[in-house]
Every structure is written in structure tokens, then in C-alpha cells.
C-alpha positions, -999 to +999 in steps of 0.1 A: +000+000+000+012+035-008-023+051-007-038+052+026-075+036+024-086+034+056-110+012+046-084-014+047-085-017+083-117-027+093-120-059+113-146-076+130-138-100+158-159-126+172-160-127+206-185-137+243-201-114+261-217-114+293-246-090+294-256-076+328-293-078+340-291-055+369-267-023+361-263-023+397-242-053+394-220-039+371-190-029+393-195-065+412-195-084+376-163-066+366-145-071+397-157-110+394-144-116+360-116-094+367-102-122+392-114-150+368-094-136+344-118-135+318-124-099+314-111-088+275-082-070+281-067-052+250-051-011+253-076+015+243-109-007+241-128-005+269-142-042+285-177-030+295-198-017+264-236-006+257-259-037+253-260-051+216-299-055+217-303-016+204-338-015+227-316-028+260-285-002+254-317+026+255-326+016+289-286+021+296-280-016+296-247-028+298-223-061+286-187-072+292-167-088+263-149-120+274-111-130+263-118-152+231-109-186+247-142-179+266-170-192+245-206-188+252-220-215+240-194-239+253-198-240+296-165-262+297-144-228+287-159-208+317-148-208+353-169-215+384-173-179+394-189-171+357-209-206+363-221-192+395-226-158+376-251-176+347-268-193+373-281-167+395-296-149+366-268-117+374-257-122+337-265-141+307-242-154+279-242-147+242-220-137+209-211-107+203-189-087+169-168-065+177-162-043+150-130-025+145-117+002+122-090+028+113-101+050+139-093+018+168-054+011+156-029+032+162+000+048+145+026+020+148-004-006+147-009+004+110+023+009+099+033-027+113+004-037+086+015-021+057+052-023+061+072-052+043+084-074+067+119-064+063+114-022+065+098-034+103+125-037+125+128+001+129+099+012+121+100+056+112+077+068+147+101+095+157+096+130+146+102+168+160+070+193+162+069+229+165+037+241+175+016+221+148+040+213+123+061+176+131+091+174+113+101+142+099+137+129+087+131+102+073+156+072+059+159+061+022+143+029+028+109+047+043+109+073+014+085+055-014+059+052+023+068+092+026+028+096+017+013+072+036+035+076+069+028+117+067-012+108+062-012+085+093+010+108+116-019+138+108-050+112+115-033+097+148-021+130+159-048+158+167-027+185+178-006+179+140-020+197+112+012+196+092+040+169+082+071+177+066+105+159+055+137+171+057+158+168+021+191+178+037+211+182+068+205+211+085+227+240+075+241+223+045+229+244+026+232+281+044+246+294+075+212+297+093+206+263+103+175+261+081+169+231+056+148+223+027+117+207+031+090+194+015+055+193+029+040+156+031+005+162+043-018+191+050-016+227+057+019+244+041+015+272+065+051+269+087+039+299+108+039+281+145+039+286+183+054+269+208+055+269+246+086+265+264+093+272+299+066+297+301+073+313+274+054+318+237+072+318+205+062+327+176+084+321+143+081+306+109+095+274+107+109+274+075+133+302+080+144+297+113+160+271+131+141+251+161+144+220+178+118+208+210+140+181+218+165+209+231+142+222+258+158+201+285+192+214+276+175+250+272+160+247+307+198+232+323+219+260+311+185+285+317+187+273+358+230+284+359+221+318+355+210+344+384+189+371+389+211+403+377+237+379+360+243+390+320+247+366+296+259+370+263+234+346+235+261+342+207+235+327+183+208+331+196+179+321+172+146+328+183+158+335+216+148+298+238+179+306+262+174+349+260+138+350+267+132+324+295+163+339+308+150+374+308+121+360+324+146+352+353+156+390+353+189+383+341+204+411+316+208+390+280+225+405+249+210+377+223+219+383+190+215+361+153+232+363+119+198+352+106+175+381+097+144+359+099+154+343+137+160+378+145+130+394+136+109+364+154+134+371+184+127+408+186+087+397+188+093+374+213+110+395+233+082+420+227+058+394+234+072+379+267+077+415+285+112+410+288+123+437+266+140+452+303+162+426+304+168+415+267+181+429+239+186+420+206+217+420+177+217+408+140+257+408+137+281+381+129+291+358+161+328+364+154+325+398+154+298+401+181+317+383+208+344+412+208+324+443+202+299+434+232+320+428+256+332+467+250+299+476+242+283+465+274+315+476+291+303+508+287+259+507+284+240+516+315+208+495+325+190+491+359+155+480+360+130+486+397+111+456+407+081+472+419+047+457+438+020+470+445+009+484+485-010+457+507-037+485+509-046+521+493-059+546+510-074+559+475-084+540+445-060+553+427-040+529+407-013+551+389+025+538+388+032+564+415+015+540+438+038+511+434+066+500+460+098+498+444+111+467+463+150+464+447+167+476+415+189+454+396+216+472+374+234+455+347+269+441+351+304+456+335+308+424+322+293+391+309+287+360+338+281+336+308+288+330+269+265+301+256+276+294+219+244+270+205+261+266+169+275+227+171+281+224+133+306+252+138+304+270+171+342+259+187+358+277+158+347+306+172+368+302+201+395+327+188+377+355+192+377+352+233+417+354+228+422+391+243+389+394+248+399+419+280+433+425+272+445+459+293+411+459+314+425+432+342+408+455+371+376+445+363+379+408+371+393+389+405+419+394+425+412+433+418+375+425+430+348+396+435+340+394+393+349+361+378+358+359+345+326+343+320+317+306+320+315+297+286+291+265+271+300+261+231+282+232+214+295+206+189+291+174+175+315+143+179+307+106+176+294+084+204+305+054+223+293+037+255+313+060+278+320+091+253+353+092+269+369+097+236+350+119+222+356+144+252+394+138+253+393+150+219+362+179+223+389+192+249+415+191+227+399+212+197+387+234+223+426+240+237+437+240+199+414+267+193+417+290+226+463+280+222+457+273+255+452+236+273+418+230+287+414+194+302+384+181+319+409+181+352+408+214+347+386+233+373+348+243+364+356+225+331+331+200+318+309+183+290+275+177+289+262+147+268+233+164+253+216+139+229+219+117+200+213+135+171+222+104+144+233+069+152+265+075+152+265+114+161+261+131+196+258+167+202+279+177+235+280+213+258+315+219+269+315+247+295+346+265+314+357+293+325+371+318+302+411+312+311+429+345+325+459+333+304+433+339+272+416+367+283+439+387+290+465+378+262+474+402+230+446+396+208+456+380+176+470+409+150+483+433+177+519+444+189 
């Protein structure tokens, strides 16, 4: 099959049934057969079901359906307790067809149908979604089912009103992390929201880049910032570290290369009320990570956190009334650099090399200001223990910084953040911005 016809799966089953003379017996019966173990017992179909006799189900009678090794017309198949049951007149024995459709099997019920036997063994149920779009990647071996899997994935799935596949690997073909697509089923409108730690976005999904898989990792780096901390969102997209960070009231220069995920980022700045805390660039990321760290050097910021009184002696509800209870000013400097570029984001490394060359005073021992964790993303390949990989994730980021960073090395880790293919894992390695790169002679200077 390469055409869906639902009609395909219609199925009628013949089963027992025990219908129930006194519907105040119901609970009893169930419980009975329950412990019998002849109660049907199959996911999503409920045992108990309107009478078949169309006059009885009107007066809201009721029947069970009976495991099929229970036969109605042969006594030898039942136990004593549904003996006992028959003869007391509680319930009464007969046939009964069930009837099943598409609308009764589920997604991977189907596809198990229609598959050939040998396409089975991983059978294509995973899928990102953004708001009501799901994303597919499908293999090679699934594409001639493209049309069929996209058409059950939008019947099984209310909350889906659109099903595409990805035709390339993201950022193959541009800088932005987008990817060519083609739409499988329904509506071609991209234009989604999503909800993500309390926050709405809004983008279009074609020209941005998004993944809901990554809200775990979002929500782990999200919890290492602090009230009045400042973080500095290399590439930020549509801002799922900036905004929920704002949220926290921490002071967030996001910026994006991408015009698109900068537009959507400004809106959902706009649209979270975090416009206090966040603000937005469209610059490149090599260029950005230098030119912030002297821009915010010298911006000003401080927002009040206000309330309102326990009680007024007028009704007057004017902003004069409100209780400032602390202000939080911005920073001199950056707390954190999160880097969420894995394709490419260690090679921009270098750019942290004199990053506060000649301005020494502003971090410790001259005062309590650490220099800025960083948490740069990548790829590598997997293994059971990944200790490989991070030997040589350490090692590109030493190569790149000219200076060693080890994981012995204090506040320096990696994160195992997911598998993205089978052999492919995206990693976080975070530590602290070394004094001996800081403060070094940037590249191309005396």
C-alpha cells in the first residue's frame, strides 16, 4: 500500500459477552471476571460496552466482552465464578462482533500492517514538532511510504496539522541552520507557536531554526544563570535561552546572523515582557563576541522591581503608587557565553583570545568578578562511555583557545546532550574563560 485507504482496516472480531441484568451489578461483575481472568483485556478498548440489543443499550443496559478462549455456547471454557454468575440470573451469555476500524489502531499498529516485513525492524515513529508542524527525517528505505506515513501521523495526531521531511542536513545548505523541506500532508503554512518554559514563541519554521527536543538542555543551562547575572546569546535564534532567561531577570545581549530568527526574536522579546532585560543584535558571532564585551562595558541598565501596596488609601491605581522593592543594574561584564552553533560554534573560540586584554581590574583578584563561563556546542561521535570523544572535544577546544583545557581542569566539563544520528552526539562543553586567554594580546596586535 502507498495510498492510505482506511478502509483497509476494518476488522470484525468474534467474541463472548456477558450482558448484565441488573446495572447495579456492574462494578461486582467486573471485579468477578476481573479475578477470573476472563475480562477482555486489550489497550484503548474498553471491557464494559452498551448492550447489543439496540432496545436494552436505550434503557442504559450494559455487557462485558470475554477473552476469546471464553466461549458462550461452550460452559467447559468458563470458570466457576462465571458458572455461578449464569446461574443466578446476574448475567447471561451470548455472541457478540466487535467491530474495528482505522479509527481503533494506532500509528505504529498500522504501519506494522503495511510495512514489508523487512522495513519493520525500525519502524520511522520519531519526529520533532513545533507548535503544529512535526518534522520528519526520514531514511531512504521509508521514502517510497513518505505519503502514507505523513497521512497517518496527521490522522493519529490531533494537535498535528502539518508533516514535513527534511531533504538535507541542516545548514548544508546556508549558515542559518534552516533546511529544505517538502510538505508531506496538510496545511503548508510553517507559521507556528510553541510553549517553552513559560514562554510563547512565535516564528516561521521554514526560515528559522528550532528544535523541541532541546528544551531540556534550554531549561539546564537557563537554571546556571542568576537574577542580575548577564549573559551574552552568541547565536541566539529565536531566543529559547534569552527569553526564559529574561524571564529570570537576568540582563541578556541575544543576537542572530539570521535576519528571519532575528525578527521572530525581537517579537518574542516584545511578546514575553522581557524587553527590560533582553536585547537584541543581527551581527556576525565572530565579530559580536568582541564588540559586546566593550559595548556592554560601557551601556548603562537598571531595572526597579516594583509591587504593589498591601492597601490604598485611594483608588488610585497610577504607577506612583507602586513600591519599588529592589533595582537590579546591569553588570560591567558578561557572567556567561553560551555558543548553541554545534556544526561550527568551537571555531569561534579565537575570538575570546584578548577578549579583556588591558582591562584586568575588572575581574578577580582586583574585585569579587569572575571571568565568564562559557558552554560552546559541537558534534562528535558516540561510544558507551563518550570518553573519547571528550578527550578530543577538549582538545579542539585547547587548539582553538592556544591554551590547554582538560576536563581536570577546574569548572571545566561536557554535557552529553543527545543523540542526534546513530552514530552522532551533540555535546556542551562549559569553562571558565582562562585568565591566560583573556587577557592575552589579541591576535594581529603588537
Amino acid at each position: 500500500m502507498r495510498i492510505l485507504d482506511r478502509s483497509f482496516f476494518r476488522k470484525t472480531i468474534l467474541l463472548s459477552t456477558a450482558h448484565i441484568n441488573d446495572n447495579k451489578m456492574i462494578s461486582n461483575c467486573k471485579m468477578e471476571l476481573e479475578r477470573s481472568k476472563e475480562l477482555l483485556r486489550v489497550g484503548r478498548l474498553s471491557a464494559v460496552a452498551p448492550d447489543p440489543d439496540v432496545f436494552l443499550a436505550s434503557l442504559g443496559r450494559k455487557c462485558m466482552l470475554l477473552k476469546t478462549e471464553v466461549r458462550h455456547d461452550d460452559p467447559s471454557t468458563w470458570s466457576s465464578k462465571l458458572h455461578e454468575l449464569v446461574g443466578s440470573n446476574i448475567i447471561r451469555m451470548s455472541s457478540f462482533e466487535l467491530d474495528l476500524d482505522y479509527n481503533f489502531w494506532d500509528y505504529n499498529d498500522i504501519l506494522s500492517s503495511i510495512l514489508p516485513e523487512e522495513e519493520q525492524e525500525e519502524v520511522p515513529s520519531g519526529y520533532n514538532q513545533a507548535g503544529h508542524v512535526a518534522h520528519l527525517n526520514l531514511r531512504n528505505q521509508y521514502l517510497p511510504y513518505k505519503t502514507l506515513i505523513a497521512a497517518i501521523l496527521l490522522d493519529k495526531n490531533p494537535g498535528i496539522r502539518t508533516v514535513i521531511n527534511k531533504i538535507e542536513d541542516v545548514g548544508s545548505i546556508n549558515e542559518y541552520r534552516t533546511f529544505n523541506y517538502e510538505v508531506l500532508a496538510g496545511d503548508p503554512n510553517l507559521n507556528v507557536e510553541v510553549k517553552e518554559q513559560g514562554c510563547l514563541f512565535r516564528f516561521d519554521y521554514s526560515t528559522v531554526y528550532w528544535n523541541s527536543k532541546l528544551e531540556p538542555e534550554h531549561l539546564r543551562i537557563v537554571r546556571q544563570f542568576n537574577e542580575g547575572d548577564a549573559v551574552c546569546d552568541v547565536m541566539a535564534g529565536v531566543g529559547p535561552f534569552a527569553v526564559p532567561a529574561g524571564k529570570k531577570r537576568v540582563f541578556v545581549w541575544a543576537n542572530d546572523l539570521n535576519p528571519d530568527s532575528y525578527a521572530s526574536l525581537r517579537n518574542n522579546i516584545t511578546a514575553n515582557k522581557v524587553a527590560e532585560f533582553v536585547k537584541p543584535f543581527n551581527e556576525d558571532g565572530h565579530h559580536f563576541i568582541r564588540s559586546s564585551a566593550i559595548n556592554f562595558l560601557n551601556t548603562s541598565n537598571s531595572v526597579s522591581l516594583t509591587r504593589k501596596p498591601s492597601y490604598h488609601r485611594t483608588r488610585s491605581n497610577r504607577t506612583s503608587d507602586l513600591i519599588v522593592v529592589k533595582t537590579l543594574v546591569q553588570p560591567s561584564t558578561f557572567a556567561h557565553y553560551v555558543l548553541n552553533l554545534p556544526a561550527t560554534a568551537l571555531s569561534f573560540l579565537p575570538s575570546f583570545i584578548g577578549l579583556y586584554t588591558g582591562r584586568e581590574n575588572l575581574f578577580s583578584p582586583h574585585n569579587t568578578t569572575e571571568l565568564p563561563m562559557i558552554h560552546v556546542y559541537c558534534f562528535s561521535t558516540k561510544s558507551d562511555t563518550n570518553e573519547e570523544e571528550k578527550i578530543g572535544i577538549w582538545a579542539e577546544v585547547s587548539e582553538m583557545l592556544e591554551f590547554e583545557v582538560t576536563g581536570q581542569t577546574p569548572e571545566a566539563s561536557i554535557w552529553d546532550v543527545r543523540d542526534v544520528a546513530p552514530n552522532k552526539r551533540m555535546f556542551c562543553a562549559s569553562f571558565r574563560l582562562p585568565a591566560e586567554v583573556a587577557f592575552r594580546a589579541a591576535p594581529g596586535t603588537d
